[in-house]
C-alpha positions as CSV (number, residue, x, y, z in Angstrom):
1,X,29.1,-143.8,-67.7
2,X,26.1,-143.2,-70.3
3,X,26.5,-146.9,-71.3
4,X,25.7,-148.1,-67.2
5,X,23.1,-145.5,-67.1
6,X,21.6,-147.3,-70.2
7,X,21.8,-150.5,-68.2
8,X,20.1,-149.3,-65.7
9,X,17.4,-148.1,-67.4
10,X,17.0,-150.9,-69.2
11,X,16.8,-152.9,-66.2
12,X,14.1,-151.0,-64.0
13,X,12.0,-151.0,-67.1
14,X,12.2,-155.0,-67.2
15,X,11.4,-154.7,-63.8
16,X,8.6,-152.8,-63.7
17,X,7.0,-154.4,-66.6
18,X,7.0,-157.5,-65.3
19,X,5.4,-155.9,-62.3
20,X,2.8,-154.6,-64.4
21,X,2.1,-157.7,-66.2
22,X,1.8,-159.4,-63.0
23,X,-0.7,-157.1,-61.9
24,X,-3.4,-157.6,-64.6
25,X,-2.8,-161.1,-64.1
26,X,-6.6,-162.2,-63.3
27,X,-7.7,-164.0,-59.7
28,X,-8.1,-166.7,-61.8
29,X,-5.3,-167.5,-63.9
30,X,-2.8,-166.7,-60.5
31,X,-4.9,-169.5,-59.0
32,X,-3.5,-173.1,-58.1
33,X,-6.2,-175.8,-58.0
34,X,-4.8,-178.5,-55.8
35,X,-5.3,-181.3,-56.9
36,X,-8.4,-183.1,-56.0
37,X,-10.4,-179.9,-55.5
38,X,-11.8,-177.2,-56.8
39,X,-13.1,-173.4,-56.1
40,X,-15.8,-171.4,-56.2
41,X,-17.2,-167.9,-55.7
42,X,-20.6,-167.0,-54.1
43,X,-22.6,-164.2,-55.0
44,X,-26.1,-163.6,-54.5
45,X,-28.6,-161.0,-55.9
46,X,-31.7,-160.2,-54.3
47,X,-33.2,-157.5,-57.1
48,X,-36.3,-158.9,-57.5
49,X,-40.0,-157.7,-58.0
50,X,-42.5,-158.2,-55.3
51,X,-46.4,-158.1,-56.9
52,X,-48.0,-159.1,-52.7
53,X,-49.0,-156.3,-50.9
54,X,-50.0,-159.3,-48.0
55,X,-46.0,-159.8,-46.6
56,X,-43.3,-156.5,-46.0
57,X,-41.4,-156.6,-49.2
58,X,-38.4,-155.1,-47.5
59,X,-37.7,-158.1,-45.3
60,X,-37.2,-160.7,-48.2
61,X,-35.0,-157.9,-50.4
62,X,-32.5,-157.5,-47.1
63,X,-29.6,-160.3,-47.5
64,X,-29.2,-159.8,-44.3
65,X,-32.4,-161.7,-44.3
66,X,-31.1,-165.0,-46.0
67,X,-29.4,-168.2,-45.5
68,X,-27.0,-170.2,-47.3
69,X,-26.1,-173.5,-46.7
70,X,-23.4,-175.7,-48.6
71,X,-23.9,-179.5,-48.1
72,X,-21.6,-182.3,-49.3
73,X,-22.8,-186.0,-50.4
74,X,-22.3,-187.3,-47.0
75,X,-25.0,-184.9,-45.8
76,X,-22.3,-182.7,-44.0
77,X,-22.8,-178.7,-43.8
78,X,-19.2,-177.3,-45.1
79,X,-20.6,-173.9,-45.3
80,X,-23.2,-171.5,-43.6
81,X,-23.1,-168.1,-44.7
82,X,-26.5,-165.2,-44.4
83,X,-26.2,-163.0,-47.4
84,X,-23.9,-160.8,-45.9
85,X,-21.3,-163.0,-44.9
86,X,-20.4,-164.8,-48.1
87,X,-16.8,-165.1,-49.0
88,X,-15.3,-162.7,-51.5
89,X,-12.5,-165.0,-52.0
90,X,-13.0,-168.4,-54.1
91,X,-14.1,-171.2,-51.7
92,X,-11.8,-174.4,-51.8
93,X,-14.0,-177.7,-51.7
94,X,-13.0,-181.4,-52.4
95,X,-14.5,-183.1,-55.6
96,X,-17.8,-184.5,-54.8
97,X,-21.8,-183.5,-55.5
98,X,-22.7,-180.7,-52.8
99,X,-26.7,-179.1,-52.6
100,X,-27.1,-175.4,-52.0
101,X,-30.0,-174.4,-50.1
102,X,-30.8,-171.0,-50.0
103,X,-33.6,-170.3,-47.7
104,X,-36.0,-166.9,-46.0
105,X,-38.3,-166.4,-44.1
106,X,-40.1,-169.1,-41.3
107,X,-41.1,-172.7,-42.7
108,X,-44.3,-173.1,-40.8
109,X,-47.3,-175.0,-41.7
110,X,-49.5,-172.1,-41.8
111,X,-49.5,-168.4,-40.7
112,X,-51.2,-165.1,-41.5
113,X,-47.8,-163.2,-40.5
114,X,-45.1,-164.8,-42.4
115,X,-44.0,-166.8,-45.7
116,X,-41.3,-169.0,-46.4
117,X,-39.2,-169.5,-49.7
118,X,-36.0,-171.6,-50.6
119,X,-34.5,-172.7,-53.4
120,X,-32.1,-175.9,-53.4
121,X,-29.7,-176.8,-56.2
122,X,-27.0,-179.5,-57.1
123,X,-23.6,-178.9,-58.7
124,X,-20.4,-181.0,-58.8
125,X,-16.9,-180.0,-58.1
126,X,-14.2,-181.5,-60.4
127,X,-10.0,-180.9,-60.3
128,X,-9.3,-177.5,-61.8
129,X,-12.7,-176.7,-62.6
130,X,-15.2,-173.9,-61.3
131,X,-19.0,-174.5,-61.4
132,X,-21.4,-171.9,-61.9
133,X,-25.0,-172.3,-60.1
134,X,-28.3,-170.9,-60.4
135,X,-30.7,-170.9,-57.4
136,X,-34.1,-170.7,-58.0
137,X,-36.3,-169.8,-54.9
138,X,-39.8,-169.2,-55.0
139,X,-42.3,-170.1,-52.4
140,X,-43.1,-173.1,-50.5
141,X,-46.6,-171.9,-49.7
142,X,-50.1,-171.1,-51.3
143,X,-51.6,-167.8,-50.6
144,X,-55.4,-167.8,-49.4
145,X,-58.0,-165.3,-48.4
146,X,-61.0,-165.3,-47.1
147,X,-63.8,-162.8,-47.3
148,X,-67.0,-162.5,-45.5
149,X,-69.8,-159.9,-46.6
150,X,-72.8,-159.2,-45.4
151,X,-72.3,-161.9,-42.3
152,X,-73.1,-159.8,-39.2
153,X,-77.2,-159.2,-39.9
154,X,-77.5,-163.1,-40.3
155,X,-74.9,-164.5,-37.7
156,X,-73.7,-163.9,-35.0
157,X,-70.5,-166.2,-35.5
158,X,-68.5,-167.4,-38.1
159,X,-65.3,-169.1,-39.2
160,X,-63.2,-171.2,-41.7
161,X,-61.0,-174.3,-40.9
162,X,-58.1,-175.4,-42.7
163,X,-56.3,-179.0,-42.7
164,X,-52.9,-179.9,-44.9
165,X,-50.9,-182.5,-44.9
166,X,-48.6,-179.9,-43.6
167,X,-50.4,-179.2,-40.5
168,X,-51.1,-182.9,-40.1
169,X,-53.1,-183.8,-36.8
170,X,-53.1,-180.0,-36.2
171,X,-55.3,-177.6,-38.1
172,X,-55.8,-173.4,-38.7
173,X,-58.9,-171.2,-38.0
174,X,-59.1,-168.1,-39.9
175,X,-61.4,-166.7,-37.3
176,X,-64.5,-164.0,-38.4
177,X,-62.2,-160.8,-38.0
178,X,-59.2,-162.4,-39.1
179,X,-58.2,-160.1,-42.2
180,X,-54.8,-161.1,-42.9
181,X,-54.0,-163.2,-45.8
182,X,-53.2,-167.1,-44.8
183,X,-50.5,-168.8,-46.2
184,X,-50.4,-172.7,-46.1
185,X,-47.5,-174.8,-46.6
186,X,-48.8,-177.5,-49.3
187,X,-47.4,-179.9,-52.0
188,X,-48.2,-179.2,-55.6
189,X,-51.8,-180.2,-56.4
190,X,-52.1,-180.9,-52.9
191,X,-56.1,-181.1,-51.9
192,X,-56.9,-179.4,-49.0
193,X,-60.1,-179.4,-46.6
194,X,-62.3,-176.1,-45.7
195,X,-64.9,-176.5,-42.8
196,X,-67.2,-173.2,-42.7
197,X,-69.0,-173.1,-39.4
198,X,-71.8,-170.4,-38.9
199,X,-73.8,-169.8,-36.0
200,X,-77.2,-167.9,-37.0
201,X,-78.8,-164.8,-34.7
202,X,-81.1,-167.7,-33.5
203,X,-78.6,-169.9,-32.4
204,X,-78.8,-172.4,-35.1
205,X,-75.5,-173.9,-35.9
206,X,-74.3,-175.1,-39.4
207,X,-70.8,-176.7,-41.2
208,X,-70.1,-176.8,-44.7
209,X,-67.2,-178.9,-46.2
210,X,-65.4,-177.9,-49.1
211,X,-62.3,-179.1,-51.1
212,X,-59.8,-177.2,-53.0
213,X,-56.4,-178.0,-55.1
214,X,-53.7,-175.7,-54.6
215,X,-50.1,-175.6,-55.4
216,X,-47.2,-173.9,-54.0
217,X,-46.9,-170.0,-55.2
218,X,-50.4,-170.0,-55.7
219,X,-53.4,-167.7,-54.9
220,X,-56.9,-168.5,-54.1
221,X,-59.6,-166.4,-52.4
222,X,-62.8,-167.5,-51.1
223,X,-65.8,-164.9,-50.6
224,X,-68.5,-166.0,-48.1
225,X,-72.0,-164.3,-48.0
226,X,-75.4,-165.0,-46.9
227,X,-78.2,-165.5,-49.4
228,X,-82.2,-164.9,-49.1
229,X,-84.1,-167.4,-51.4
230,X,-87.9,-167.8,-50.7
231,X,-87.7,-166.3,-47.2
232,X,-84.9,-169.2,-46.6
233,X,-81.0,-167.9,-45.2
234,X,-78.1,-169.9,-47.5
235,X,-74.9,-169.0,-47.7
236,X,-72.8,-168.6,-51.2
237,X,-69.3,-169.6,-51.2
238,X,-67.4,-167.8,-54.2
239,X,-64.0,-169.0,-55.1
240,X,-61.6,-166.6,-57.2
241,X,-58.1,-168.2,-58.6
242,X,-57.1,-165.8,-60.6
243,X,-55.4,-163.7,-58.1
244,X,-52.0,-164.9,-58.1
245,X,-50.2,-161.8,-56.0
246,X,-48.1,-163.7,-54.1
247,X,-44.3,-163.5,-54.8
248,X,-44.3,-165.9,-58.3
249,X,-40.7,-166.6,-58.6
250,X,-38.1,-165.2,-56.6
251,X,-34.3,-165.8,-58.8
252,X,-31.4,-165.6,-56.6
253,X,-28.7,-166.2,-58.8
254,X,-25.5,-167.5,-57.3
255,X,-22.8,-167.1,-59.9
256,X,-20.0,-169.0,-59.0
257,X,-17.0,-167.4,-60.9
């Protein structure tokens, strides 16, 4: 009798230590790559730093807020996922080269309410392989301000005129009592035209043209205010790039594990 109750003993103990072996057995190691594929695992992060005060911080920190897309060679979408809908589970896609795309916010040409930013990144998938990916986003659009001091004892109207290649036929007025900052969806090094247009308290009319370079995820403001020289009215037109607080860049990691 003590020898079967040995052999039992023996026997749930093989059990249960292959049960417990099997257990700490990672995701990764249990996995079977079929062949001709491969896995991965999304994560984003969103703990990043805004320096703006200009745009609601809280909306590009919510991953509710973001967009994911997964695109094959082919140009086919084999995933769309917002930041909350990401698969915990490895993701099974056939070897090939696939762009991710991760995107917030509205992609217009210019507006003093929104921003845009997106980050797109390539990465192969080979047999029993798992990529990792980093997404960089930062944004697609230059930040500008314009300030006008001083304008009301001289004019009686006043405004500034932006064209882009973004905006194209189209074009933006940052209007006298616009405050709001404007941001303008440019290419790097991209020149864009001002027109200033100024109506004096006797009804005299006047434009000014001005050029400026900008680049995406940069700042530039642009201080207007009448001058008195010799009894004559002017206008100075002050430009100020060193105030870069817009969003610089915005690192969304995606670890694919």
């Amino acid at each position: 009798m003590n020898t079967m109750r040995k052999l039992v003993a023996q026997l749930l103990l093989c059990v249960l230590g292959g049960g417990l072996l099997t257990a700490c057995s990672s995701e990764e190691e249990m996995l079977q790559i079929p062949e001709g594929k491969g896995y991965v695992k999304l994560a984003l992060n969103t703990d990043m730093g805004f320096q703006t005060k200009a745009v609601d911080e809280s909306y590009y920190r919510n991953l509710e807020n973001y967009m994911i897309d997964i695109t094959n060679s082919e140009g086919v979408k084999v995933g769309t996922y917002t930041g909350t809908t990401i698969p915990t589970e490895m993701i099974e896609l056939n070897n090939d080269t696939y762009s991710i795309k991760a995107y917030c916010g509205e992609d217009k040409a210019a507006s003093t309410k929104t921003m845009y930013v997106e980050g797109i990144q390539n990465f192969d998938i080979n047999s029993n392989q798992v990529t990792k990916v980093t997404v960089n986003c930062a944004p697609v659009c230059a930040r500008v301000k314009v300030i006008y001091e001083g304008m009301e004892e001289y004019f009686t109207d006043w405004s500034a005129t932006f064209n882009t290649k973004a905006l194209d036929e189209s074009s933006f007025v940052y209007k006298k009592d616009e405050t709001d900052p404007l941001y303008l969806k440019v290419n790097k090094n991209e020149k864009i035209s001002v027109n200033f247009s100024l109506t004096s308290t006797t009804g005299k009319r006047t434009t000014i043209d001005k050029t400026y370079e900008l680049s995406p995820n940069e700042a530039l403001t642009i201080t207007v205010k009448p001058t008195i020289d010799s009894g004559n009215l002017g206008i100075t037109i002050e430009i100020n790039d060193q105030t870069n607080d817009i969003p610089i860049d915005i690192e969304i990691p995606s670890d694919w594990v």
